[in-house]
C-alpha beads as a LAMMPS data file, in Angstrom:
LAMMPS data file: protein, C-alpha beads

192 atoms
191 bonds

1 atom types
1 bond types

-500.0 500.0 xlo xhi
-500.0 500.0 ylo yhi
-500.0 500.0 zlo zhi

Masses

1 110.0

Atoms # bond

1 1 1 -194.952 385.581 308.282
2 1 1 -193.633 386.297 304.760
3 1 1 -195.830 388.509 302.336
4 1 1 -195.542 387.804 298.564
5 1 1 -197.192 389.061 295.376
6 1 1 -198.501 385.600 294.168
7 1 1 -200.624 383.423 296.187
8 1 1 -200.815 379.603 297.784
9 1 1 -203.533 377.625 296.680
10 1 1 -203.656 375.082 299.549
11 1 1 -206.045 371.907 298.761
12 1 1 -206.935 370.188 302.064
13 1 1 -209.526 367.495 302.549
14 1 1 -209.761 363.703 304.372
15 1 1 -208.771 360.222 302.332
16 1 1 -211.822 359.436 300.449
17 1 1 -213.076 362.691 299.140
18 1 1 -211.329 362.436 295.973
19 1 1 -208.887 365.076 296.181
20 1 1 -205.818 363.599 294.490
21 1 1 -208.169 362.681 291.398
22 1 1 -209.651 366.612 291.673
23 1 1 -205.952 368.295 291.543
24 1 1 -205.042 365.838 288.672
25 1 1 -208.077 366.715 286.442
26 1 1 -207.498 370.602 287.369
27 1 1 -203.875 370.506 285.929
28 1 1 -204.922 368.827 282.710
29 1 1 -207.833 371.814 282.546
30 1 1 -205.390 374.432 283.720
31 1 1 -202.108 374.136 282.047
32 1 1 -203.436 373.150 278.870
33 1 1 -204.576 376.501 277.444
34 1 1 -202.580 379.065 276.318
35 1 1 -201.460 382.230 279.081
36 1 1 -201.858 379.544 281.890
37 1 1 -198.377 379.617 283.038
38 1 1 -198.971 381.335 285.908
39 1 1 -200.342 378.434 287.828
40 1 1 -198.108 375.559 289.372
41 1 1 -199.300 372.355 290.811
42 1 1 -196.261 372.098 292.919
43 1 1 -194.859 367.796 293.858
44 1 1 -194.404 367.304 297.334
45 1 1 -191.312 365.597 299.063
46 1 1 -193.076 361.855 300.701
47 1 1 -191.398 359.435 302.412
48 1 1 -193.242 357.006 300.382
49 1 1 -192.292 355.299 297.475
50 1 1 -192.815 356.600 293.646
51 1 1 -194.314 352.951 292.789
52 1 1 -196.743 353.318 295.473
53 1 1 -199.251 354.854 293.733
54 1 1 -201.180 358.099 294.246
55 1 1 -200.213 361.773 293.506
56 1 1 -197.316 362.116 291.389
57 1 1 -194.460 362.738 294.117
58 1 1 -190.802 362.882 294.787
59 1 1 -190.096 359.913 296.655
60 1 1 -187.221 359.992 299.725
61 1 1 -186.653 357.836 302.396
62 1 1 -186.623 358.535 305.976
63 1 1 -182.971 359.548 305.798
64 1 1 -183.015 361.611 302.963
65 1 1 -186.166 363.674 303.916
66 1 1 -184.551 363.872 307.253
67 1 1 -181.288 366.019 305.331
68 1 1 -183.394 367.560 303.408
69 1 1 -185.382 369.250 306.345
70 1 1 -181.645 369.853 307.981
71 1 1 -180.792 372.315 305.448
72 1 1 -184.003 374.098 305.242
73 1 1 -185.035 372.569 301.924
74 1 1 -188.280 372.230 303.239
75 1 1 -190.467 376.053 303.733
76 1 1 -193.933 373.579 305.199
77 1 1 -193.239 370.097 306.573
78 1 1 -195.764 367.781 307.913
79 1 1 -196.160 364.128 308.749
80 1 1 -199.722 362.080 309.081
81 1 1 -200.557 358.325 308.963
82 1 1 -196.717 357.636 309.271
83 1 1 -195.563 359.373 306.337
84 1 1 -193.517 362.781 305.677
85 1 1 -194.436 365.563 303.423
86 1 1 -192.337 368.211 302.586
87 1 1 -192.932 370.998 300.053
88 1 1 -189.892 371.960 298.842
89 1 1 -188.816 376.460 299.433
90 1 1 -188.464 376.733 295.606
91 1 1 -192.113 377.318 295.788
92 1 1 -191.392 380.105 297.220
93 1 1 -189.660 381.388 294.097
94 1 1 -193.355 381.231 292.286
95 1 1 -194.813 383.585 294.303
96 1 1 -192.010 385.929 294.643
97 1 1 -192.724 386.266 290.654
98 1 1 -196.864 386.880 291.344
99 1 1 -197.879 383.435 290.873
100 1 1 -200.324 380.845 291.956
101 1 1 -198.844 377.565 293.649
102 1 1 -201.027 374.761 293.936
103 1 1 -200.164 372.508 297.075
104 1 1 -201.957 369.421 298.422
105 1 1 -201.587 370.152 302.035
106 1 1 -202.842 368.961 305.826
107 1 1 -205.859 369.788 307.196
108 1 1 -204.036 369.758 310.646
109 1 1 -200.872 371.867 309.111
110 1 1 -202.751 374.555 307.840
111 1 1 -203.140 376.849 310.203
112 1 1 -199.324 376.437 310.947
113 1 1 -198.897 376.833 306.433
114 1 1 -200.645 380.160 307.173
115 1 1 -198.295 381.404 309.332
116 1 1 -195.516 380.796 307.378
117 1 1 -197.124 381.684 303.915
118 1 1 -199.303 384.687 302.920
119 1 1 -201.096 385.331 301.121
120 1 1 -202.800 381.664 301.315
121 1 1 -206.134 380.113 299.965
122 1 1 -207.274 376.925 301.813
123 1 1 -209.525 375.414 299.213
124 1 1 -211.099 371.779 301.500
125 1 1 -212.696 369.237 299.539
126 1 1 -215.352 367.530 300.734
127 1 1 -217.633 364.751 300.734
128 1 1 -221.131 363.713 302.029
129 1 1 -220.356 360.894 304.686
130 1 1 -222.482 358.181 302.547
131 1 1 -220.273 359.340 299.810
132 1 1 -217.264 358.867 301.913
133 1 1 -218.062 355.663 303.299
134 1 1 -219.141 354.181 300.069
135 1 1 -215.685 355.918 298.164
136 1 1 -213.545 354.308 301.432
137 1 1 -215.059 350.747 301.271
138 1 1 -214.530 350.344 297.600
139 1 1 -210.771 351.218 298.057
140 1 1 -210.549 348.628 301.219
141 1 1 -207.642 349.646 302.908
142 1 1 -209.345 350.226 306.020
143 1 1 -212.314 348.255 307.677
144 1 1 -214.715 348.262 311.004
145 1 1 -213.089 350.166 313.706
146 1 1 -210.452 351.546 311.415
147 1 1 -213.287 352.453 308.739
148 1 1 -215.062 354.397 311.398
149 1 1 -212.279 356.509 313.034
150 1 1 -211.687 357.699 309.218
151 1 1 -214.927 358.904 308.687
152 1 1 -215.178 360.495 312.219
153 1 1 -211.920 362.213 311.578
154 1 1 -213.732 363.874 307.836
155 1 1 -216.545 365.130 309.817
156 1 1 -213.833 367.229 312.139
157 1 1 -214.244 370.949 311.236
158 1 1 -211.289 372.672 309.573
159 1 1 -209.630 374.964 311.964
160 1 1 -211.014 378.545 311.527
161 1 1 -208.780 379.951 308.391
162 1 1 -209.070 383.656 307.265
163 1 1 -209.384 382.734 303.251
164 1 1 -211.161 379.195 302.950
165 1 1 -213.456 378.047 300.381
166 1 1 -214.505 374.748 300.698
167 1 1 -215.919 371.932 297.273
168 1 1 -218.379 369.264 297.850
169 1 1 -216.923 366.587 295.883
170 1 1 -219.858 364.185 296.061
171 1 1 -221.238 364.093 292.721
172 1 1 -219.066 363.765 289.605
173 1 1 -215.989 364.927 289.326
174 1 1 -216.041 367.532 286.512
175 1 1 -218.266 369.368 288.620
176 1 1 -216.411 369.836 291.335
177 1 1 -213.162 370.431 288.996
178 1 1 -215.034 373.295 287.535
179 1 1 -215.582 374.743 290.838
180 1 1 -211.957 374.352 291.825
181 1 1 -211.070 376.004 288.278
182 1 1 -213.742 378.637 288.969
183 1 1 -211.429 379.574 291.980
184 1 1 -207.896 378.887 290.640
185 1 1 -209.025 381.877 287.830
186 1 1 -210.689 384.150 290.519
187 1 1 -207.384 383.912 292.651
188 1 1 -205.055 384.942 289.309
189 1 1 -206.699 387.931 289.569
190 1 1 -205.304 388.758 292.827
191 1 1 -202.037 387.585 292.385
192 1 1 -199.873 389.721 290.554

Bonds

1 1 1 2
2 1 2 3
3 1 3 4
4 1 4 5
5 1 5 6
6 1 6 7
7 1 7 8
8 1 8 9
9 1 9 10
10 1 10 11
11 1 11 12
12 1 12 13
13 1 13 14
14 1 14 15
15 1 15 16
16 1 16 17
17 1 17 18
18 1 18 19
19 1 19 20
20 1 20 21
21 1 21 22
22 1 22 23
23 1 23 24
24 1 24 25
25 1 25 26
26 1 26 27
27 1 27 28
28 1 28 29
29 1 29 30
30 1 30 31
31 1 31 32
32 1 32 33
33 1 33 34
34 1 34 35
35 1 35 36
36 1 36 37
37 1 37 38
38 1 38 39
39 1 39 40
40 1 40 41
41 1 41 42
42 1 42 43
43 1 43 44
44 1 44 45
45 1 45 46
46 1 46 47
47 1 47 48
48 1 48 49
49 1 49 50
50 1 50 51
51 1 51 52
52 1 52 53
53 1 53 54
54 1 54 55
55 1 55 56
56 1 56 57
57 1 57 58
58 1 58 59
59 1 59 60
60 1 60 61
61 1 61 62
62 1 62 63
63 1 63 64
64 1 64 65
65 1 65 66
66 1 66 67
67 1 67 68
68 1 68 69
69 1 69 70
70 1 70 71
71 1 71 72
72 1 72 73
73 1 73 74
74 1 74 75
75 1 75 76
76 1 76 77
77 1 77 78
78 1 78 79
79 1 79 80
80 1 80 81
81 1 81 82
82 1 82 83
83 1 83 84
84 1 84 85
85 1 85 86
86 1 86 87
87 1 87 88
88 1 88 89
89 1 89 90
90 1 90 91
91 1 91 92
92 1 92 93
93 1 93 94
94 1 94 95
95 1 95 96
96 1 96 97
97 1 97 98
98 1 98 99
99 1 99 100
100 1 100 101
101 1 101 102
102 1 102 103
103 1 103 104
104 1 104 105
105 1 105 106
106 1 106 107
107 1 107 108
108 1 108 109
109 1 109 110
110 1 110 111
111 1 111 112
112 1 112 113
113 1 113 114
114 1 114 115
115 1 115 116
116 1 116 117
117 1 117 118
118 1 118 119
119 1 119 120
120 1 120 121
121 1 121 122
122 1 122 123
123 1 123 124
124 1 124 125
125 1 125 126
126 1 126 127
127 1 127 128
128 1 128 129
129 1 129 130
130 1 130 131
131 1 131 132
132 1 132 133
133 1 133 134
134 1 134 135
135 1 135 136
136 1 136 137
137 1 137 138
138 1 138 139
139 1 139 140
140 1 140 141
141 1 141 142
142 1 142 143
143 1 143 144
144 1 144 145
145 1 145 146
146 1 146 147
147 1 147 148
148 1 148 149
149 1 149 150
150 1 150 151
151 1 151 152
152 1 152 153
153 1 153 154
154 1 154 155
155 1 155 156
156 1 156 157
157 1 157 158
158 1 158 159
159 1 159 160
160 1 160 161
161 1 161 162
162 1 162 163
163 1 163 164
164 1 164 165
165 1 165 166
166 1 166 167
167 1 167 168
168 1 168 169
169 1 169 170
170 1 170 171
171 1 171 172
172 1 172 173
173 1 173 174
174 1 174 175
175 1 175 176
176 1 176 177
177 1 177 178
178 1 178 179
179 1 179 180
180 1 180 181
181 1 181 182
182 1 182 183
183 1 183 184
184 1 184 185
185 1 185 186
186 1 186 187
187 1 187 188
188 1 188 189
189 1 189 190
190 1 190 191
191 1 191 192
């Protein structure tokens, strides 16, 4: 496992909970103000494509993620719901220079992120299950059975992490931004 002098923020959490909409309000609050450079929210590498919507991402095909992982572009790689994520090894560069990287992981890559990365924050966001279920229906990709295994899957536990901090993201959202802010400016303090 590699040791650096900055440190990976690593945002976890299940569809639903609102996480995308959390890291995008948390850059606007973070890199806004002046001696806030120190903080990255760093794009991932999808096989999914830029007009699909979402997180702002780098969009590759199947063939070209596939290189990319080949060369060793890619320190974490994951894949879920039959997509590929890859977060490109110039993050790596950040925390050589004592700096915090941002990344919206996998809950089930994260112990496997840890290993490879340290030190490393896992910051989950969650959600009550009404919450969930009421944030899931009104997006209507998935329904009945499918609807179901989803929210099962949120209620899983996060596998046991050394540094994890974990956001209810019921309520509204600028509460549970401040609390992610809260810990983005505790964790500069560590980093050097």
């Amino acid at each position: 496992m590699a040791q650096y002098p900055g440190l990976l923020v690593y945002v976890v959490g299940p569809s639903g909970v609102g996480k995308d909409s959390l890291l995008t309000f948390a850059r606007r609050c973070l890199t806004r103000g002046e001696g806030q450079d120190d903080v990255h929210f760093v794009r991932r590498h999808i096989t999914r494509p830029a007009e699909a919507g979402g997180e702002d991402h780098i969009a590759l095909s199947e063939e070209e993620f596939s290189l990319c992982a080949q060369r060793g572009d890619f320190i974490l790689a994951w894949q879920s719901h039959g997509l590929r994520y890859g977060v490109h090894r110039q993050v790596l560069a950040l925390l050589e220079q004592g700096h915090v990287a941002v990344v919206n992981g996998s809950r089930e890559y994260a112990q496997e992120a840890a290993r490879r990365i340290s030190p490393m924050l896992v910051v989950e966001i969650a959600a009550q299950r009404d919450v969930l279920r009421s944030r899931l229906e009104q997006r209507g990709r998935e329904q009945g059975a499918e609807l179901e295994e989803r929210l099962t899957r949120a209620a899983q536990s996060l596998p046991r992490m050394p540094h994890h901090v974990r956001i209810d993201n019921s309520g509204d959202l600028e509460t549970a931004c401040r609390a992610f802010t809260e810990i983005i400016d505790h964790a500069r303090h560590y980093a050097t």
